[in-house]
PDB file of N, CA, C and O in Angstrom:
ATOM      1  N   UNK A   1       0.821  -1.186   0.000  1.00  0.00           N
ATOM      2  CA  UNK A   1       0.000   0.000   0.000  1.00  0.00           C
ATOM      3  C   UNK A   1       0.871   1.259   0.000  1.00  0.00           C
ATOM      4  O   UNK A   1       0.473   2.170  -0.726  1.00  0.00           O
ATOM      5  N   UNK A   2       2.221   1.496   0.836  1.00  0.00           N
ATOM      6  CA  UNK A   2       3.088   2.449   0.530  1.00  0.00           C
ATOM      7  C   UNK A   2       3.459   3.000  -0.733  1.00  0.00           C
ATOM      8  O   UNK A   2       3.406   4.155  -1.157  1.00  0.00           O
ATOM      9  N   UNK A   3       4.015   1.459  -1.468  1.00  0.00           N
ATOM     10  CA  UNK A   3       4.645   2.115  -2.541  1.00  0.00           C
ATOM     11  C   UNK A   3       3.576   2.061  -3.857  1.00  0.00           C
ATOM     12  O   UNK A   3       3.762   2.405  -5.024  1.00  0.00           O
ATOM     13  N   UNK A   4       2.690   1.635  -3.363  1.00  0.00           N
ATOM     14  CA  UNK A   4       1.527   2.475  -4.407  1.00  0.00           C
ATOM     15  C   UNK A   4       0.926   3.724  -4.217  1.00  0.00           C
ATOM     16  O   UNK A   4       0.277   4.368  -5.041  1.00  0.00           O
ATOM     17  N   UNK A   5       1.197   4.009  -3.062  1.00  0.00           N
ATOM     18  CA  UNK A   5       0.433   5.188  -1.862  1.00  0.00           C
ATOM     19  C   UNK A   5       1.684   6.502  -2.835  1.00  0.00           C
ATOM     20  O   UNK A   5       1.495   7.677  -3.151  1.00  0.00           O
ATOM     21  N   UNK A   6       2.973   5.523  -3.053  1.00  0.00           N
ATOM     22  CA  UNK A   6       3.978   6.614  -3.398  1.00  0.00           C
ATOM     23  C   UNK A   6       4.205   6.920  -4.728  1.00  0.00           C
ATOM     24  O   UNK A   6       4.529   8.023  -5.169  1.00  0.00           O
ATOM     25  N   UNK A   7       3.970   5.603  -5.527  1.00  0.00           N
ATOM     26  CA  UNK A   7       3.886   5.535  -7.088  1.00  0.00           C
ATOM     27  C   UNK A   7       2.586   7.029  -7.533  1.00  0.00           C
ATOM     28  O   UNK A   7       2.499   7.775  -8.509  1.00  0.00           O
ATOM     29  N   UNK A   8       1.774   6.891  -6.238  1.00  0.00           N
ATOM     30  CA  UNK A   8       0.216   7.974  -6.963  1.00  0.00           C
ATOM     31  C   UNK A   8       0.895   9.222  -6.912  1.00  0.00           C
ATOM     32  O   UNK A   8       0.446  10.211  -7.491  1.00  0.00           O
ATOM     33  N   UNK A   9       2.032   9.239  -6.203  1.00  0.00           N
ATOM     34  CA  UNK A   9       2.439  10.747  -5.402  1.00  0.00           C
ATOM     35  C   UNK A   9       3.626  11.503  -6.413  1.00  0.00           C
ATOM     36  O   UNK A   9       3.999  12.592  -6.848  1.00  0.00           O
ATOM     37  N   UNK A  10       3.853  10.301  -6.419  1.00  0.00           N
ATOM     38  CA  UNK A  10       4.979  10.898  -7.740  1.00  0.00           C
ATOM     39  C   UNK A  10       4.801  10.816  -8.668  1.00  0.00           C
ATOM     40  O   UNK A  10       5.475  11.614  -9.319  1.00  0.00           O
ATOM     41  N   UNK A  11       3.905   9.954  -9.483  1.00  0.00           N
ATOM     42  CA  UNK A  11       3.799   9.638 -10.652  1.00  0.00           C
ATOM     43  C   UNK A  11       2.640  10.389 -11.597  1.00  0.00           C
ATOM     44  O   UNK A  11       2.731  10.727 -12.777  1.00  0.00           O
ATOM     45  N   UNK A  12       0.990  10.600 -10.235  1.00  0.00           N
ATOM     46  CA  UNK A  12      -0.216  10.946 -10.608  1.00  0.00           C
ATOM     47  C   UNK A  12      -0.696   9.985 -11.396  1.00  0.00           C
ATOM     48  O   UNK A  12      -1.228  10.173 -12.490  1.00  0.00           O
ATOM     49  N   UNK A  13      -0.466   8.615 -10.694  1.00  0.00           N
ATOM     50  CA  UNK A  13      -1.753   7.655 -11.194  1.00  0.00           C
ATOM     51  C   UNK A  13      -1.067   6.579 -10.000  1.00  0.00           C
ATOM     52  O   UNK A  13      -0.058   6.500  -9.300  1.00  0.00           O
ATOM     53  N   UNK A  14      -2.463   5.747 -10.305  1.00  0.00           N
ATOM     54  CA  UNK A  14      -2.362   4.599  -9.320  1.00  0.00           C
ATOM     55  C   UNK A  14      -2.724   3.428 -10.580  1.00  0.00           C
ATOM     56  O   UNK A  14      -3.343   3.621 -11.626  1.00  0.00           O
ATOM     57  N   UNK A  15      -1.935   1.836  -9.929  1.00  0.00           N
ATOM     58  CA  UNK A  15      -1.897   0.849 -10.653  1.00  0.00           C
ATOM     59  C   UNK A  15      -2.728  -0.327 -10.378  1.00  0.00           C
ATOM     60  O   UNK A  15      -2.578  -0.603  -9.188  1.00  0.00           O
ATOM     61  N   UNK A  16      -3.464  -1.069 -10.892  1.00  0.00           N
ATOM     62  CA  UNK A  16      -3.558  -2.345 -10.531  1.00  0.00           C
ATOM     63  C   UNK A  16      -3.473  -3.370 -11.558  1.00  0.00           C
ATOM     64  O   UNK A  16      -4.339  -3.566 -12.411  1.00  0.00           O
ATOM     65  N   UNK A  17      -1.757  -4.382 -11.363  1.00  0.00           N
ATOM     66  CA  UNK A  17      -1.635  -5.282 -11.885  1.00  0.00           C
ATOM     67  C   UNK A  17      -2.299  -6.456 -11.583  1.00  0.00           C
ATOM     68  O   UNK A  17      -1.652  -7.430 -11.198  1.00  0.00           O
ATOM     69  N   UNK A  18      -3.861  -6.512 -11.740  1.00  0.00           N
ATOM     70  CA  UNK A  18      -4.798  -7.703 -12.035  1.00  0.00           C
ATOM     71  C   UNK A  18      -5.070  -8.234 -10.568  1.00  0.00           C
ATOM     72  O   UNK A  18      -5.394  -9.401 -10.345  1.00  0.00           O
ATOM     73  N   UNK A  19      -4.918  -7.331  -9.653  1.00  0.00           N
ATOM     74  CA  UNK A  19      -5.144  -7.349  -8.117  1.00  0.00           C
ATOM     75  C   UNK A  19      -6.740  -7.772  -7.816  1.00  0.00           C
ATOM     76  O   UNK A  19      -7.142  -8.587  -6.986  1.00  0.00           O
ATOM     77  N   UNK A  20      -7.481  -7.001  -8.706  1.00  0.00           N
ATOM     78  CA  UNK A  20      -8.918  -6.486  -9.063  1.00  0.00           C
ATOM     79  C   UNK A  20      -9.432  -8.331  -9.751  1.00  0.00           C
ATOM     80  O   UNK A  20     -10.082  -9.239  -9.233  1.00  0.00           O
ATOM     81  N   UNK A  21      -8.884  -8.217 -10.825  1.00  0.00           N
ATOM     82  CA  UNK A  21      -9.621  -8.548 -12.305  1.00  0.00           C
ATOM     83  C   UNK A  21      -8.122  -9.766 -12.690  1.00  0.00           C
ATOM     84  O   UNK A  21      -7.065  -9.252 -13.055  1.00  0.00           O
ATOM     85  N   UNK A  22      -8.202 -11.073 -12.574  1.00  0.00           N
ATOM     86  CA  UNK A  22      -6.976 -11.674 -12.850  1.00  0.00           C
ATOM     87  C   UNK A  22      -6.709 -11.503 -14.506  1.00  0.00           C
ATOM     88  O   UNK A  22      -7.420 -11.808 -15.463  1.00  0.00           O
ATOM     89  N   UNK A  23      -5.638 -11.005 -14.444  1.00  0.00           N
ATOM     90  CA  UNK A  23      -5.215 -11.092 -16.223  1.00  0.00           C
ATOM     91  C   UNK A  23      -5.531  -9.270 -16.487  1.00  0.00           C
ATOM     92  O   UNK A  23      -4.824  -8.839 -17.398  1.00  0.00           O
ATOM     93  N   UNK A  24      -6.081  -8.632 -16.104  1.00  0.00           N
ATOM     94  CA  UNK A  24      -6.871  -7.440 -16.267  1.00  0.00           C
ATOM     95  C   UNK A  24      -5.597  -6.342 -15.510  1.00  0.00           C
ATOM     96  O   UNK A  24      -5.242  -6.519 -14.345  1.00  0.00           O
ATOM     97  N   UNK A  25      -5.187  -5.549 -16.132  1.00  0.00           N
ATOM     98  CA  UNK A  25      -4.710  -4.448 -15.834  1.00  0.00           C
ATOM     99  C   UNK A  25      -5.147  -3.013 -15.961  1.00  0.00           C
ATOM    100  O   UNK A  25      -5.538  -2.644 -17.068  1.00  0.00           O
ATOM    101  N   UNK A  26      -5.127  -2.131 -14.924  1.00  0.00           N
ATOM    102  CA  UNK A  26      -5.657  -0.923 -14.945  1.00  0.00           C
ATOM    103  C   UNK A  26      -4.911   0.236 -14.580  1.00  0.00           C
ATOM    104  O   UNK A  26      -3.967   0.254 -13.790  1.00  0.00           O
ATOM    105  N   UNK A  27      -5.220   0.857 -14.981  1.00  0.00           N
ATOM    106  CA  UNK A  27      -4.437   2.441 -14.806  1.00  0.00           C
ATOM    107  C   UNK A  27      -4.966   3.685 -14.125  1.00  0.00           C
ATOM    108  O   UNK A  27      -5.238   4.484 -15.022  1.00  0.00           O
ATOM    109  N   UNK A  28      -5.279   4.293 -12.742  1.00  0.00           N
ATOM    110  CA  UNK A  28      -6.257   5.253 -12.602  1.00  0.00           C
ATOM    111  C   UNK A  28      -6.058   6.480 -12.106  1.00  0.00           C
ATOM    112  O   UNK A  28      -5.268   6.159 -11.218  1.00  0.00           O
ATOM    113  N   UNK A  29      -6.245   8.424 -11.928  1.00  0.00           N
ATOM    114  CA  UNK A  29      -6.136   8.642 -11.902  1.00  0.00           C
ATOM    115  C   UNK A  29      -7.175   9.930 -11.199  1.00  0.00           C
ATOM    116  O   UNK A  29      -8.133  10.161 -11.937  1.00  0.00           O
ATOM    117  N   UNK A  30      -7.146  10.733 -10.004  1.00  0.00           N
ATOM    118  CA  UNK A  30      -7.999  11.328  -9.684  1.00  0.00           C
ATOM    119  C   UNK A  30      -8.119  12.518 -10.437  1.00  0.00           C
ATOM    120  O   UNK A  30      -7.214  13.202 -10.914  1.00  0.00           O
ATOM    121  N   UNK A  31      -9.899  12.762 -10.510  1.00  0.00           N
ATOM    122  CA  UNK A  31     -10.240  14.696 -10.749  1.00  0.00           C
ATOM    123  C   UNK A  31     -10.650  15.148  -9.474  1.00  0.00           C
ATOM    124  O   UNK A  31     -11.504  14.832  -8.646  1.00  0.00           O
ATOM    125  N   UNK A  32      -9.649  16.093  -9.606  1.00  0.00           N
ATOM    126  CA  UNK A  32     -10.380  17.440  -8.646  1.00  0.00           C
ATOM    127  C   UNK A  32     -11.111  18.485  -8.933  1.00  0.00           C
ATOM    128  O   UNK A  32     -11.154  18.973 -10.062  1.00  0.00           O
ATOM    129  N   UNK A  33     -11.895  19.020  -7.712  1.00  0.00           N
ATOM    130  CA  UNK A  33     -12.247  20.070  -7.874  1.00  0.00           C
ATOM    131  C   UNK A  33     -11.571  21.537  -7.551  1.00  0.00           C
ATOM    132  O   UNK A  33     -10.445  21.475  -7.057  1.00  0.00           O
ATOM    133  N   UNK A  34     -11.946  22.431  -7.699  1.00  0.00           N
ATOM    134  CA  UNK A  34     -11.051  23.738  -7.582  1.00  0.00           C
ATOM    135  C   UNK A  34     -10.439  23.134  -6.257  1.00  0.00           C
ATOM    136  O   UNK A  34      -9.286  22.703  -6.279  1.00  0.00           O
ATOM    137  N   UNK A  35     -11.312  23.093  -4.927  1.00  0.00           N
ATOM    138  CA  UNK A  35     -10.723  23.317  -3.980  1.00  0.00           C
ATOM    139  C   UNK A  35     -10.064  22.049  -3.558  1.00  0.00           C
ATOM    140  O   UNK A  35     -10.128  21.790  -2.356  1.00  0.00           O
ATOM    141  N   UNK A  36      -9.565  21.382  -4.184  1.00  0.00           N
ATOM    142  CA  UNK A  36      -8.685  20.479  -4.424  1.00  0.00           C
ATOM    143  C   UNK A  36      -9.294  18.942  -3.613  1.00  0.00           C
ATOM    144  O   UNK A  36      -8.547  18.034  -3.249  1.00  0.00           O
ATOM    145  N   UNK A  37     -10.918  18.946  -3.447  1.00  0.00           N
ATOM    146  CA  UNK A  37     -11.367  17.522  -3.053  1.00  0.00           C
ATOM    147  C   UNK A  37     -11.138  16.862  -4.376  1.00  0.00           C
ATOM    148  O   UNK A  37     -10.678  17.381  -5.393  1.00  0.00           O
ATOM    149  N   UNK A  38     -11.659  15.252  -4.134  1.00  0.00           N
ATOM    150  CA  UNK A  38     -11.698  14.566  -5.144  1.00  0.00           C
ATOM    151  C   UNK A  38     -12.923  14.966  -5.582  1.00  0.00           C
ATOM    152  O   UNK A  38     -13.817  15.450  -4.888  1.00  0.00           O
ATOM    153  N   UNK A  39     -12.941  14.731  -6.867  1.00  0.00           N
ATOM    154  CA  UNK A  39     -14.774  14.783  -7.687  1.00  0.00           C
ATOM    155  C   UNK A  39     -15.056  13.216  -8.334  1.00  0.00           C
ATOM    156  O   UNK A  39     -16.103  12.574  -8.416  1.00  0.00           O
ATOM    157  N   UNK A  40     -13.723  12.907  -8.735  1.00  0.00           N
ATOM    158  CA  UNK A  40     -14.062  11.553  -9.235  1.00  0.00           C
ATOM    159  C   UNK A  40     -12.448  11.322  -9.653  1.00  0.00           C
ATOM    160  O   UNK A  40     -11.418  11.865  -9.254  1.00  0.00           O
ATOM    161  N   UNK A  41     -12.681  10.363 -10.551  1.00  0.00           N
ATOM    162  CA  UNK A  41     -11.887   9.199 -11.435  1.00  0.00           C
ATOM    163  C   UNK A  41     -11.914   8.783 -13.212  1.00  0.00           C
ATOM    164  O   UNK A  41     -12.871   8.533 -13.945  1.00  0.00           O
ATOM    165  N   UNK A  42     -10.341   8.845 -13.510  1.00  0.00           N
ATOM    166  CA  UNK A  42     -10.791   8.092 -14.702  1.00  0.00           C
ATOM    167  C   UNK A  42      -9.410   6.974 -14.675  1.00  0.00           C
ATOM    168  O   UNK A  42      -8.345   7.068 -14.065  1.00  0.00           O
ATOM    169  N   UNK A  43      -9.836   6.090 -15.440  1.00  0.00           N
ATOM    170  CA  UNK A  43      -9.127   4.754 -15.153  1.00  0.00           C
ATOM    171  C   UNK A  43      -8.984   4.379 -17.002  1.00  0.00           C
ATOM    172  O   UNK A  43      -9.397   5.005 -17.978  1.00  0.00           O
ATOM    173  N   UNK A  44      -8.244   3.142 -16.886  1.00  0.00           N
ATOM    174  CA  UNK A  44      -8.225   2.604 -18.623  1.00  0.00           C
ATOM    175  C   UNK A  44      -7.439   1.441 -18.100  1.00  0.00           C
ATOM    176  O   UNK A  44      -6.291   1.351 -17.665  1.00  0.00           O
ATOM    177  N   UNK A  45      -8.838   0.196 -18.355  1.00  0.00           N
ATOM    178  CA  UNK A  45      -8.335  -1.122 -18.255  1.00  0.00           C
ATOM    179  C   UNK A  45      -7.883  -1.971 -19.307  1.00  0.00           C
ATOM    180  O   UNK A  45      -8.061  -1.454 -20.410  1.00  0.00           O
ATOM    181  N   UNK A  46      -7.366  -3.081 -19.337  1.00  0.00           N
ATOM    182  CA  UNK A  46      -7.237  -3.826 -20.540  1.00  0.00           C
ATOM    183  C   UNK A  46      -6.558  -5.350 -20.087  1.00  0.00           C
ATOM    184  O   UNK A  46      -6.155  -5.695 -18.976  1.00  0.00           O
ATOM    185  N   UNK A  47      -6.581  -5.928 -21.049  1.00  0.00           N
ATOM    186  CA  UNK A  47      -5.664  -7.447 -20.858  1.00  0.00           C
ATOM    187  C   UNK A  47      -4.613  -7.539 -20.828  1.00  0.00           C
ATOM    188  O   UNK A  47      -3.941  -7.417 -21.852  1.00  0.00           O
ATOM    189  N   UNK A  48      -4.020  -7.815 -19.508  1.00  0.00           N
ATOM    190  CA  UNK A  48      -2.370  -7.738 -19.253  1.00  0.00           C
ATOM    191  C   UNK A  48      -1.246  -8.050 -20.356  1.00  0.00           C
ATOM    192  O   UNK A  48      -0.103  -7.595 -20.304  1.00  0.00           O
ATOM    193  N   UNK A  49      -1.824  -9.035 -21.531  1.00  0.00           N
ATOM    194  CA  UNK A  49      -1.345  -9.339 -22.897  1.00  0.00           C
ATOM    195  C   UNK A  49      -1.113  -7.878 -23.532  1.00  0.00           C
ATOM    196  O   UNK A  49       0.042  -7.451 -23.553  1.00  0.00           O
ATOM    197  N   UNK A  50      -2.080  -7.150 -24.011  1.00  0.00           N
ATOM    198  CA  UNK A  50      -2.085  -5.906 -24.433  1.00  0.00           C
ATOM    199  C   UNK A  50      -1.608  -4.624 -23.791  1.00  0.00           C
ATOM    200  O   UNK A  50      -0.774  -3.860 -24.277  1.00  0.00           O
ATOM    201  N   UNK A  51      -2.279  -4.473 -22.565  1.00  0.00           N
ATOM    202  CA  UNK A  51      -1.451  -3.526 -21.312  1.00  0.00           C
ATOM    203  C   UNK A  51      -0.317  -4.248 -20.544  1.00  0.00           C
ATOM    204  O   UNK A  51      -0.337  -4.363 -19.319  1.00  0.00           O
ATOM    205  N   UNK A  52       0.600  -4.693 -21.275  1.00  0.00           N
ATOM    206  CA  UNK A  52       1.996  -4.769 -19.945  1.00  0.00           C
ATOM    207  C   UNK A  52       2.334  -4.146 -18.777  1.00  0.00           C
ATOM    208  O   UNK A  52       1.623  -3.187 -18.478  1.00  0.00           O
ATOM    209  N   UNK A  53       2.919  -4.332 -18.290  1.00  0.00           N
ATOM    210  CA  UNK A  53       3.878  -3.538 -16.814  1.00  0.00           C
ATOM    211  C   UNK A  53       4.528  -2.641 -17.835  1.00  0.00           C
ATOM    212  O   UNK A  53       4.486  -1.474 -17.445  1.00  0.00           O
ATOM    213  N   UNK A  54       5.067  -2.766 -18.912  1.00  0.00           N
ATOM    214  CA  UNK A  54       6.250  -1.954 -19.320  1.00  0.00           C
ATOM    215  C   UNK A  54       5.279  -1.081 -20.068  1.00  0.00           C
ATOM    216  O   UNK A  54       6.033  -0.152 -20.359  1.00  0.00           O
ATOM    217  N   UNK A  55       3.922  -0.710 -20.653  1.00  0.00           N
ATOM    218  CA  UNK A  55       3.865   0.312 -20.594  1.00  0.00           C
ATOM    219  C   UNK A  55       3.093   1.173 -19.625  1.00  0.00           C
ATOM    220  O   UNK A  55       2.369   2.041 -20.112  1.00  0.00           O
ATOM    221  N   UNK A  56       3.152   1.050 -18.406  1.00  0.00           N
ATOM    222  CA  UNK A  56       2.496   1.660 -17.177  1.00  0.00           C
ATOM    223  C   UNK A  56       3.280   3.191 -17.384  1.00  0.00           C
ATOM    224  O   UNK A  56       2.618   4.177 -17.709  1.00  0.00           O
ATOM    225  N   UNK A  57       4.275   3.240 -17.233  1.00  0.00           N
ATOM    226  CA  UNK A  57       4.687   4.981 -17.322  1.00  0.00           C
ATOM    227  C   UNK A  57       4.360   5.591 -18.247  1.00  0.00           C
ATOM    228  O   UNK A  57       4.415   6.821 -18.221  1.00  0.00           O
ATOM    229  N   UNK A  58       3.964   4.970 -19.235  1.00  0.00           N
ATOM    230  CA  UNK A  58       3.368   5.914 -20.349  1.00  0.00           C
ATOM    231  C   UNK A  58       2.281   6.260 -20.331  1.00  0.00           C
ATOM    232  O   UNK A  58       1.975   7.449 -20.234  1.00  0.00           O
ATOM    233  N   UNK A  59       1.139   4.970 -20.451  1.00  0.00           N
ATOM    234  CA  UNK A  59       0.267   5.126 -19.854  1.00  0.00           C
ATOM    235  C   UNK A  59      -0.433   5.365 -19.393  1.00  0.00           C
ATOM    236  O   UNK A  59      -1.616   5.476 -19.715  1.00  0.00           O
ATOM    237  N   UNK A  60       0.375   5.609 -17.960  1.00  0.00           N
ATOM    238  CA  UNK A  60      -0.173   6.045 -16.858  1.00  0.00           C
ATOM    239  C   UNK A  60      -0.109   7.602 -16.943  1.00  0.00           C
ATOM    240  O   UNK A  60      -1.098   8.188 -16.501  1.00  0.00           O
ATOM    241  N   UNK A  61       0.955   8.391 -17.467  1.00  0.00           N
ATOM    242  CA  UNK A  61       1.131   9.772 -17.872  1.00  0.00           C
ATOM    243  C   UNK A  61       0.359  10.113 -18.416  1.00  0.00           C
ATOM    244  O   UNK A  61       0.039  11.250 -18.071  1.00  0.00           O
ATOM    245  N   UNK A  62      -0.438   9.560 -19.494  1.00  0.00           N
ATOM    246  CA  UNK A  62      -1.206  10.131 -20.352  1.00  0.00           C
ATOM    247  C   UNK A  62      -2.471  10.340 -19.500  1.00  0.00           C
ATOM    248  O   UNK A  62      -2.886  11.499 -19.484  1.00  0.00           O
ATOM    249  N   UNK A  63      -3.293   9.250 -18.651  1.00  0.00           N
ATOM    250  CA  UNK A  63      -4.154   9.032 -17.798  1.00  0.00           C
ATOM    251  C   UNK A  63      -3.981  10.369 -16.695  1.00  0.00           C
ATOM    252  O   UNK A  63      -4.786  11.274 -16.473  1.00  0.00           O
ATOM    253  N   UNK A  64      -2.998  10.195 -16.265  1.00  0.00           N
ATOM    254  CA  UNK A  64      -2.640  11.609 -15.653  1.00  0.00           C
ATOM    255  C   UNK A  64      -3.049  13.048 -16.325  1.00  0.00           C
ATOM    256  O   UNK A  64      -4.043  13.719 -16.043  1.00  0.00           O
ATOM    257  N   UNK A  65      -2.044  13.346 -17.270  1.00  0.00           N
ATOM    258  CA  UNK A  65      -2.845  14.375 -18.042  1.00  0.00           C
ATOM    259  C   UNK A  65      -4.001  14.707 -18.296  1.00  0.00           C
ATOM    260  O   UNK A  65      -4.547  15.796 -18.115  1.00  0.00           O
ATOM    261  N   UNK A  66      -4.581  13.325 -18.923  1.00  0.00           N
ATOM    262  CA  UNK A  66      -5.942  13.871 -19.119  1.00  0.00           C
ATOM    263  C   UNK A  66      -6.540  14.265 -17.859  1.00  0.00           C
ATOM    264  O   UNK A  66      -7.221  15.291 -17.846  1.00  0.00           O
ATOM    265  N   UNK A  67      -6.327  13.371 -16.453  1.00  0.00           N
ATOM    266  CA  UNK A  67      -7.427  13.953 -15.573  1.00  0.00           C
ATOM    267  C   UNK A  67      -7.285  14.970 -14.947  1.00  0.00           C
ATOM    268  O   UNK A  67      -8.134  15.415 -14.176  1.00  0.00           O
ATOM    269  N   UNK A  68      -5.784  15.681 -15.273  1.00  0.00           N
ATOM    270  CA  UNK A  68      -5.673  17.945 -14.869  1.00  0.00           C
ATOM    271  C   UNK A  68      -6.314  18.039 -15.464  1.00  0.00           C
ATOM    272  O   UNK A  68      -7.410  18.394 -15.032  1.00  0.00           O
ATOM    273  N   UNK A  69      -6.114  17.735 -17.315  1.00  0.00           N
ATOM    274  CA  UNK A  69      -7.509  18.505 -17.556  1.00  0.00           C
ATOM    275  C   UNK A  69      -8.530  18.090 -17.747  1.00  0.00           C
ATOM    276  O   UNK A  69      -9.165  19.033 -18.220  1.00  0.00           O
ATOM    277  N   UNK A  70      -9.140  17.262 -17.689  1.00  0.00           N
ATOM    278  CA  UNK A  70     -10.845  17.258 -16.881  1.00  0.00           C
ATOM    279  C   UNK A  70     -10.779  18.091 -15.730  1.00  0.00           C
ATOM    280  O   UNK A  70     -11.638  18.970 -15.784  1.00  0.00           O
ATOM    281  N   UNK A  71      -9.871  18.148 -14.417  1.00  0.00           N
ATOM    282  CA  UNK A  71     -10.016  18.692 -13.274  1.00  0.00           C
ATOM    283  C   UNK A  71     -10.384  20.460 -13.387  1.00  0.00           C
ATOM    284  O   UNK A  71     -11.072  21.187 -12.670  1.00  0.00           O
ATOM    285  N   UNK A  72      -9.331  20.807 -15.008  1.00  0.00           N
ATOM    286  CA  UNK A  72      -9.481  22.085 -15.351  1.00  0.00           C
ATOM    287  C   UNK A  72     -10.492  22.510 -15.778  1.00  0.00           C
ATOM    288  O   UNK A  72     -10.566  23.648 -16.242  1.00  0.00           O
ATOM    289  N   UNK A  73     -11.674  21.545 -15.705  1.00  0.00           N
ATOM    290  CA  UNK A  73     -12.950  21.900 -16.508  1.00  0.00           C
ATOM    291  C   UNK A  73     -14.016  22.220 -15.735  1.00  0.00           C
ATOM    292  O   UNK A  73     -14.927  22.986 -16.049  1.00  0.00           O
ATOM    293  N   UNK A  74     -13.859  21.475 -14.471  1.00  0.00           N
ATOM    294  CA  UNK A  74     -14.760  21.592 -13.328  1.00  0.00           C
ATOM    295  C   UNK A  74     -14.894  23.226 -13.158  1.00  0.00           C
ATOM    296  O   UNK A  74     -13.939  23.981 -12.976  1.00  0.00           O
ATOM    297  N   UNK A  75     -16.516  23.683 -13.270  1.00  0.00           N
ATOM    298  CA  UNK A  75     -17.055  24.818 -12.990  1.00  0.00           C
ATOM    299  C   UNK A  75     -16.804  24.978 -11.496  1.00  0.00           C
ATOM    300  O   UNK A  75     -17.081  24.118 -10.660  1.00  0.00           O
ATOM    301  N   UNK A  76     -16.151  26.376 -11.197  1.00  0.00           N
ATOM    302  CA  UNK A  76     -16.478  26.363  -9.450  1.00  0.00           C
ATOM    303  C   UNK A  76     -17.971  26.660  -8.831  1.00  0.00           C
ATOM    304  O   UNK A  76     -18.744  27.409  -9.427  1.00  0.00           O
ATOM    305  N   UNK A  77     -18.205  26.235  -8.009  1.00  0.00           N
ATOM    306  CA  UNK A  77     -19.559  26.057  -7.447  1.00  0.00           C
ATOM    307  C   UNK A  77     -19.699  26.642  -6.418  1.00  0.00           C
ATOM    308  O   UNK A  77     -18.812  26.362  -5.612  1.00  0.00           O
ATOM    309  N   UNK A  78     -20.579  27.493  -5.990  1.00  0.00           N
ATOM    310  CA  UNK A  78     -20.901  28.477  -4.588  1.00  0.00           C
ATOM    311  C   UNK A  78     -21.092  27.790  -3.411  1.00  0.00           C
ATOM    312  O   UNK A  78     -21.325  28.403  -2.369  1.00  0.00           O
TER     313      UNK A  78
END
């Protein structure tokens, strides 16, 4: 749990190598809102055949990106 706790911290995504889903790999990543709660999630699963370990940093970067900007989209709310 640490060094996934640390992979999210440095990296801006969290992993699950088929922990979930046997054979099934996933990639996930939080949205925030302005005031920096969570609002949600976006993730991108697939078959450990197709999603490897070796491309998790890529991946997972891209998953990242996208969810700043979704986070950048969130209207602020009164």
């Amino acid at each position: 749990m640490r060094k996934e706790r640390e992979q999210f911290i440095s990296g801006g995504y969290s992993t699950d190598y088929g922990e979930s889903d046997d054979g099934v790999h996933c990639i996930a990543a939080q949205i925030f809102e302005l005031d920096e709660t969570v609002a949600g999630a976006i993730w991108i699963s697939g078959p450990a055949k197709r999603m490897p370990k070796s491309c998790f940093c890529e991946v997972g970067s891209k998953v990242s990106t996208a969810s700043h900007r979704i986070s950048r989209l969130i209207p602020e709310t009164e």
